[in-house]
N, C-alpha and C positions, 0 to 999 in steps of 0.2 A: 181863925177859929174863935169864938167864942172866949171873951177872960170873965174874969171875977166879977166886974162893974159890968156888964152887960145880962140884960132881966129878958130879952126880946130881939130874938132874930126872924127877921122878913128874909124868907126863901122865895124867890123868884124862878119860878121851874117852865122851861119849855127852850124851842130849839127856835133861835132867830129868823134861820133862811128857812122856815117852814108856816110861813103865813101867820094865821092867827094863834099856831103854837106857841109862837115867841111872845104872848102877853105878860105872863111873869115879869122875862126879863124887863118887858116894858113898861112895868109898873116901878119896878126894884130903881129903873134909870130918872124917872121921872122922882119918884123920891125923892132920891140921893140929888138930883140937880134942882128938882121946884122947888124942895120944903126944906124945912128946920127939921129934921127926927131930934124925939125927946131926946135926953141921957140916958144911957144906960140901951137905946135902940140899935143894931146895926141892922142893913139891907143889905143883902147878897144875891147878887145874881147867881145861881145855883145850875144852869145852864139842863142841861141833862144832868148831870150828877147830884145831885141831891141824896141819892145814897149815902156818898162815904162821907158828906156831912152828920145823915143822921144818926152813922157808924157812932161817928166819933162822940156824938152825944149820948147815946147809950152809955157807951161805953167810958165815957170821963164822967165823973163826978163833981170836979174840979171845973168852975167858970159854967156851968150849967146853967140854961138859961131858964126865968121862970116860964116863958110862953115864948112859941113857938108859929109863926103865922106863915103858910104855904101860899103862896099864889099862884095856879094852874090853871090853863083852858081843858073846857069839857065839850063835851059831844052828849048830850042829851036832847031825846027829841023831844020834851015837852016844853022846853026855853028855847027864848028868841033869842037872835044872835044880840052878841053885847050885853048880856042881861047880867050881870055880878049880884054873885049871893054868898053867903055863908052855908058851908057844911060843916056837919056833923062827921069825924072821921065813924062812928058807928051807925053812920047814915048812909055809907056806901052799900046800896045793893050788891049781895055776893055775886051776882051775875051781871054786875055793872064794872067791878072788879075792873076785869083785863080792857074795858072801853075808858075810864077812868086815867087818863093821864100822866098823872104823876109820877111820870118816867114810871110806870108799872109797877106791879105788884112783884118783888115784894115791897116794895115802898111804903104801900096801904096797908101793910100789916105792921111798919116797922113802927112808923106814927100812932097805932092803937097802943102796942107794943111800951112808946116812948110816955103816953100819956097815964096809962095804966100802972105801967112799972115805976117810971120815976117823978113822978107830980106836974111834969112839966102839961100844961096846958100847951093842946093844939087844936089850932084855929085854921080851918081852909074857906079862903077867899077864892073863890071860881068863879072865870064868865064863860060862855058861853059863846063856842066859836061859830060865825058862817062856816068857813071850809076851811080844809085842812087841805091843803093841795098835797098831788102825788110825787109832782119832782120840785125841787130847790125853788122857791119863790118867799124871796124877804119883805117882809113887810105886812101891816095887820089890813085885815079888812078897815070900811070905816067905821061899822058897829064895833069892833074891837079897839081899835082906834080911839072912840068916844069913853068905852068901859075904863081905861087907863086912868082918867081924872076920877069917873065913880070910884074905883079901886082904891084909889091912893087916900079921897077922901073917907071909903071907908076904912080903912088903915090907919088912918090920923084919929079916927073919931073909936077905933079898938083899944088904940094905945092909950085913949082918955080914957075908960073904963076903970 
């Protein structure tokens, strides 16, 4: 969890053996192994649970971090596969809501919730999946695949900000 000297935690969210789901976490790995993160940075693979991290950020006061950076795959049809963008967590369509990812809502309210209430800035980094298969299949497409280095470097070039 989160201490004192940490300003920026990278949330990696999605489910490995589930295709392009698992980009999160495959950004979060490529981090931690390609680059330097500043001081004061951690990356966490957050797997599916991403909740009862953002639990515990609510909820402590203590070691709070100033910003907050999600990395999920989405399913919109107006993007091509692999295409990594930035949202707006009040840019979620309320009827995009429950297609949206992020190990689901309530998630997406907890993050409005987290920015609102406590100062913390949150940043969602999204690519945009080919498919999402229906049974166990690990591994990214190759548009997803390729998004990982976009991601990371727009990660590296957030945290210069």
């Amino acid at each position: 969890m989160a201490q004192e000297n940490i300003s920026t935690v990278v949330f990696g969210c999605g489910n490995v053996v589930m295709g392009d789901d698992g980009y999160g976490p495959a950004v979060v790995d490529a981090l931690n192994s390609r680059y330097q993160l500043p001081a004061g940075v951690e990356a966490i693979d957050a797997g599916t649970g991403i909740r009862e991290y953002l639990f515990d950020y609510i909820l402590t006061a203590e070691g709070r971090p100033d910003r907050i950076i999600v990395l999920d795959a989405v399913d919109f049809p107006d993007r091509e596969p692999g295409d990594v963008f930035l949202m707006d967590t009040s840019a979620i369509p309320p009827k995009k809501i429950h297609d949206f990812s992020l190990h689901q809502f309530p998630t997406v309210n907890l993050l409005v919730e987290l920015e609102q209430h406590t100062g913390v800035r949150v940043v969602i980094l999204a690519a945009q999946v080919e498919t999402i298969p229906d049974e166990i299949t690990p591994g990214l497409s190759p548009a997803m695949s390729a998004a990982v280095s976009v991601a990371c470097e727009k990660v590296l070039h957030i945290l210069s900000e």
